[in-house]
C-alpha positions as CSV (number, residue, x, y, z in Angstrom):
1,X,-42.0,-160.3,-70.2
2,X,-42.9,-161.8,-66.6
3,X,-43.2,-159.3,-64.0
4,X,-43.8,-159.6,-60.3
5,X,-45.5,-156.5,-59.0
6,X,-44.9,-156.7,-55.0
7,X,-47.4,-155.0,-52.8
8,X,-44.3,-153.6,-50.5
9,X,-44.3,-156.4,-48.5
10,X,-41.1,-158.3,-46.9
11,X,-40.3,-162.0,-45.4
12,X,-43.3,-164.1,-45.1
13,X,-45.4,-161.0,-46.7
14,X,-43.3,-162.3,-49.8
15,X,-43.1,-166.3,-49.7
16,X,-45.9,-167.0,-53.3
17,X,-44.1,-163.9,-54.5
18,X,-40.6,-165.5,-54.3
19,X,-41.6,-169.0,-55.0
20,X,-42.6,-168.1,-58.4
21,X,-39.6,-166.1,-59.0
22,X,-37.8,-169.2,-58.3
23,X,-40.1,-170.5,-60.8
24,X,-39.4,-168.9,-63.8
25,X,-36.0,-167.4,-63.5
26,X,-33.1,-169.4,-65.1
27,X,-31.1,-170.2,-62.1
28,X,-27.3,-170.5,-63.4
29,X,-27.7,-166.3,-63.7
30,X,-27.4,-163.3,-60.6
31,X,-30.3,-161.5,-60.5
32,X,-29.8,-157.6,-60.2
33,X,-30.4,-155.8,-57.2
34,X,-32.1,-152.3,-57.4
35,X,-31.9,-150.1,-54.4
36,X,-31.9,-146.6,-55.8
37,X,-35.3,-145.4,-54.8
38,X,-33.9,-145.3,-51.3
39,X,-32.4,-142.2,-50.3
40,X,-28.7,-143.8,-49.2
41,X,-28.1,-140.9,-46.7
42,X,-31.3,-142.7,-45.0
43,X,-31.1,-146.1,-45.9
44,X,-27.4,-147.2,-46.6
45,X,-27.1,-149.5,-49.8
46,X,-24.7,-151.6,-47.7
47,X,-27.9,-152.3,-45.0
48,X,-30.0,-152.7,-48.2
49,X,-27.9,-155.6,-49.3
50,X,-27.9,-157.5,-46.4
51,X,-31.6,-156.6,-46.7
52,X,-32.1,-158.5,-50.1
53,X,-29.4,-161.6,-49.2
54,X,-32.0,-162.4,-46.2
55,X,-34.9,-161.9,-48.3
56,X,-34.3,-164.0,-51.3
57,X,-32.3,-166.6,-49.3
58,X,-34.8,-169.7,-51.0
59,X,-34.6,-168.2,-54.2
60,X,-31.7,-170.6,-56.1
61,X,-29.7,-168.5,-57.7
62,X,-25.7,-168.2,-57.6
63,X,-25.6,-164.8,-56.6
64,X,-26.9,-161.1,-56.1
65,X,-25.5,-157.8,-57.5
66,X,-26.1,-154.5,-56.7
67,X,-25.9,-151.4,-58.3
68,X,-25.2,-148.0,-56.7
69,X,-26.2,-145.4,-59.3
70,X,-28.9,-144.7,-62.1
71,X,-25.9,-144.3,-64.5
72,X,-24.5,-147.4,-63.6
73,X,-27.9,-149.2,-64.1
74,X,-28.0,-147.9,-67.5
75,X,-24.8,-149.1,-68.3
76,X,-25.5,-152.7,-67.5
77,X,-26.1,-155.3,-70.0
78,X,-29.2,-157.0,-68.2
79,X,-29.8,-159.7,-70.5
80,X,-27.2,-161.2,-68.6
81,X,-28.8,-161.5,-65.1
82,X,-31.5,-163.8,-64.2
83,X,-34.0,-161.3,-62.9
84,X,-33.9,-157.7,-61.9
85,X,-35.0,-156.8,-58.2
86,X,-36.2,-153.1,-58.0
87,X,-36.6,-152.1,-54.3
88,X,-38.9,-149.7,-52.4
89,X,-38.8,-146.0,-51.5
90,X,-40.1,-143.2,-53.1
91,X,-41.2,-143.9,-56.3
92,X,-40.8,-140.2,-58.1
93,X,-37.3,-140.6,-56.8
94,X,-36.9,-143.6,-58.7
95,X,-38.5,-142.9,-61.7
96,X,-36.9,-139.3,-62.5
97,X,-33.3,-141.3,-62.0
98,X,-34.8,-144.0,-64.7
99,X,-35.5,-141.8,-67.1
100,X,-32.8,-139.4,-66.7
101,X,-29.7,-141.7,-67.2
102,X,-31.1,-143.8,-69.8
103,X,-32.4,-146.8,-67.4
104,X,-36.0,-146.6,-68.2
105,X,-35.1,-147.4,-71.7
106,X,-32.6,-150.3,-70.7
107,X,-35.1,-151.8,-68.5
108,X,-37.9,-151.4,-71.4
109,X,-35.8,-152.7,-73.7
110,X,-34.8,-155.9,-71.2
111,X,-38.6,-156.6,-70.5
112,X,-39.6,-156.5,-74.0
113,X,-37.1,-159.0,-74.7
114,X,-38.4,-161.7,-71.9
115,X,-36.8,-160.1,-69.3
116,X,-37.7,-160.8,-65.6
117,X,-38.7,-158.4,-63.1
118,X,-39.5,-158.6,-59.7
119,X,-40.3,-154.9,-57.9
120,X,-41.7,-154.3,-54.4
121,X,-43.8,-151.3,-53.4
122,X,-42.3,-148.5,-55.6
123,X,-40.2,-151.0,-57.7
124,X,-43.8,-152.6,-58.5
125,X,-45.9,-149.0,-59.0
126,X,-43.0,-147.7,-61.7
127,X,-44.5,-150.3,-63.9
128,X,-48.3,-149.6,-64.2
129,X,-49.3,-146.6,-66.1
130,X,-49.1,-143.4,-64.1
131,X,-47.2,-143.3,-61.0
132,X,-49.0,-140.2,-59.6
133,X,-51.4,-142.8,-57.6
134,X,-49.2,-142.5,-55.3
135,X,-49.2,-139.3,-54.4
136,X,-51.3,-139.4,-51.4
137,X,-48.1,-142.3,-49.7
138,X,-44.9,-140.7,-51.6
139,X,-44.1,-137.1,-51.8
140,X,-42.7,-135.5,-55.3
141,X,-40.0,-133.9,-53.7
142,X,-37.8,-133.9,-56.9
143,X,-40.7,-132.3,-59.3
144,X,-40.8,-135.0,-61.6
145,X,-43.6,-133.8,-64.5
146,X,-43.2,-136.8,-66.7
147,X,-45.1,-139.4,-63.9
148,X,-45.9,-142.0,-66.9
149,X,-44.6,-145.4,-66.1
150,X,-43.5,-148.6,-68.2
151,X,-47.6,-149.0,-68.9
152,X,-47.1,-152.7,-68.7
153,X,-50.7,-153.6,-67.5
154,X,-51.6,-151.8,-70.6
155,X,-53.6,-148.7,-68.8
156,X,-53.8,-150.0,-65.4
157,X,-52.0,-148.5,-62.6
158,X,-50.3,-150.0,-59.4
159,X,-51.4,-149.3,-55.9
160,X,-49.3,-151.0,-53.2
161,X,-49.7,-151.4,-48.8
162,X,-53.8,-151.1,-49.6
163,X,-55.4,-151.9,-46.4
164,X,-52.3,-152.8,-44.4
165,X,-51.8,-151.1,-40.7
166,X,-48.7,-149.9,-39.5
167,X,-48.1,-150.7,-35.9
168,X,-47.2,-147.5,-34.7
169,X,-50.6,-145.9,-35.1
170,X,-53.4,-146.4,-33.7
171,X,-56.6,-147.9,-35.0
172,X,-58.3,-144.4,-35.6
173,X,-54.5,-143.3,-37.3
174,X,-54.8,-146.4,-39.6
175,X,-58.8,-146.0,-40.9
176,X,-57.9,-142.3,-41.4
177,X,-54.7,-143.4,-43.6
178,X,-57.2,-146.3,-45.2
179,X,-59.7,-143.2,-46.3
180,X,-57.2,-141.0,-47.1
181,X,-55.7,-143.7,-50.0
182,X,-59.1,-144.7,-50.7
183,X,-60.2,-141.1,-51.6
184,X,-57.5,-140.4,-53.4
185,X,-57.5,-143.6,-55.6
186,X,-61.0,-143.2,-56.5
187,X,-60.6,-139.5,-57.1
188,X,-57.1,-141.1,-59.6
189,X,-59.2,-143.7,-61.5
190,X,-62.1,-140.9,-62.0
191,X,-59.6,-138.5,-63.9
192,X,-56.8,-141.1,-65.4
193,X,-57.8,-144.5,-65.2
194,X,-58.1,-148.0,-63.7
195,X,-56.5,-149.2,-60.5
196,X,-55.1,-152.5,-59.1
197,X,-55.0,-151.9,-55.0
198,X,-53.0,-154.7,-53.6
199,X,-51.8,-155.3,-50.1
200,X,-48.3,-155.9,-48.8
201,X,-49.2,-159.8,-49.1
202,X,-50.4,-159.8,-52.4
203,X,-48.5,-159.7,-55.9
204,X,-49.3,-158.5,-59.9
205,X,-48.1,-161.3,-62.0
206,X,-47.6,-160.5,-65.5
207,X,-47.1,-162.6,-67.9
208,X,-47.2,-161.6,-71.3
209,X,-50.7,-159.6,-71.8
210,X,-51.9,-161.8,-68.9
211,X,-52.4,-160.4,-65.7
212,X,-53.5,-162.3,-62.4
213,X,-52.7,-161.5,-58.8
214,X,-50.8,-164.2,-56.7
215,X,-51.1,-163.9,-52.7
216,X,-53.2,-164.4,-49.4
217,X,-55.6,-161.1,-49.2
218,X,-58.1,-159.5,-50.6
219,X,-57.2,-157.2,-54.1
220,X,-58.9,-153.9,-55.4
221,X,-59.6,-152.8,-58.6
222,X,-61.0,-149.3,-58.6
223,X,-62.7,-148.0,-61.8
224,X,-64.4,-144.8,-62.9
225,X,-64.6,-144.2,-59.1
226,X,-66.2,-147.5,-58.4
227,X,-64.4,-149.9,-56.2
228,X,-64.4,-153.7,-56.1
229,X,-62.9,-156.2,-54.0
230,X,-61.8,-159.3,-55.2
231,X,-60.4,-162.7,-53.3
232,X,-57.0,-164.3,-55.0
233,X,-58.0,-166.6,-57.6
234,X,-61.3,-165.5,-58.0
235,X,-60.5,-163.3,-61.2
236,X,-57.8,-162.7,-64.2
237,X,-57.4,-159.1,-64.6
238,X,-57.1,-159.6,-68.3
239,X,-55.5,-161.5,-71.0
């Protein structure tokens, strides 16, 4: 199992990210695109190819596919693609369609047989232990009860976009959003457990039962309500 855990980041955001997926990925195999945690009627799956062509465009690989449906997903023999991409959007979306069609347990099944994964902002959080950290970014709109994910940071669960501004706000807008995730992923690893915070520029690479973050910016693990901030390189989550 290698896994590249995106902080929801996009072009240059994603350069170490992509360089180690051309790294490790056997490059005579497509790697599997993911778009389904998008809401198509928003976010067209045609636009969201021509999103992923772009952004993997110096990854060497012979091609890209794309699925359109959960069921489809679960049909797929993925031991035949280099790599899976799993895209953002909202991330109970995503993971009530895993589980309900059967993908979850293709995709566990892939990983636990070497499989490659890279996953950016919800495609990333699915695989950390609970997904309800995010519940202060994405809203539960379809009522998913069953919010465990793959658990492949064995406990630890995935925060992505920590710290990052959106340009539309302003700077009292973005330190209210900052204290409004912060709260509520202290108030997360107080009641169900650890926390990796990670922003757009920064990615979880697992390997195995090692676990080390790749990137430019500072990380966040958050613990029994304690927070500490780490630079890249500085520390190995585990092993």
């Amino acid at each position: 199992m290698q896994l590249i855990l995106c902080g929801g980041g996009s072009g240059e955001q994603n350069t170490l990210a992509n360089q180690k997926l051309n790294e490790i990925i056997d490059h005579t195999k497509s790697i599997l695109y993911v778009p389904l945690a998008m809401n198509e009627n928003d976010y067209p799956y045609d636009g969201c190819y021509e999103w992923i062509q772009s952004e993997l465009s110096n990854v060497d690989i012979p091609s890209i596919e794309m699925v359109r449906s959960f069921g489809e997903l679960a049909s797929k023999n993925l031991q035949s693609y280099s790599a899976i991409f799993i895209g953002g959007g909202n991330t109970y979306k995503l993971l009530l369609g895993l589980k309900q069609s059967g993908a979850f347990n293709n995709i566990k099944n892939y990983i636990n047989n070497n499989g490659i994964v890279i996953g950016g902002s919800a495609g990333a959080v699915i695989f950390g232990y609970d997904i309800d950290i995010i519940s202060s970014m994405d809203s539960n709109d379809v009522n998913l009860t069953d919010t465990k994910g793959f658990n492949s940071l064995s406990g630890i669960s995935i925060f992505p976009h920590y710290t990052n501004k959106k340009a539309k706000f302003t700077d009292e807008e973005n330190a209210a959003r900052l204290s409004k995730f912060t709260d509520s992923i202290i108030n997360f690893s107080q009641k169900i457990g650890e926390v990796i915070a990670i922003p757009e520029e920064d990615a979880i690479y697992v390997n195995g039962n090692s676990i080390e973050v790749i990137g430019t910016r500072p990380y966040y693990t958050f613990k029994n309500g304690k927070v500490e901030q780490f630079e890249i390189e500085s520390k190995v989550i585990g092993k």
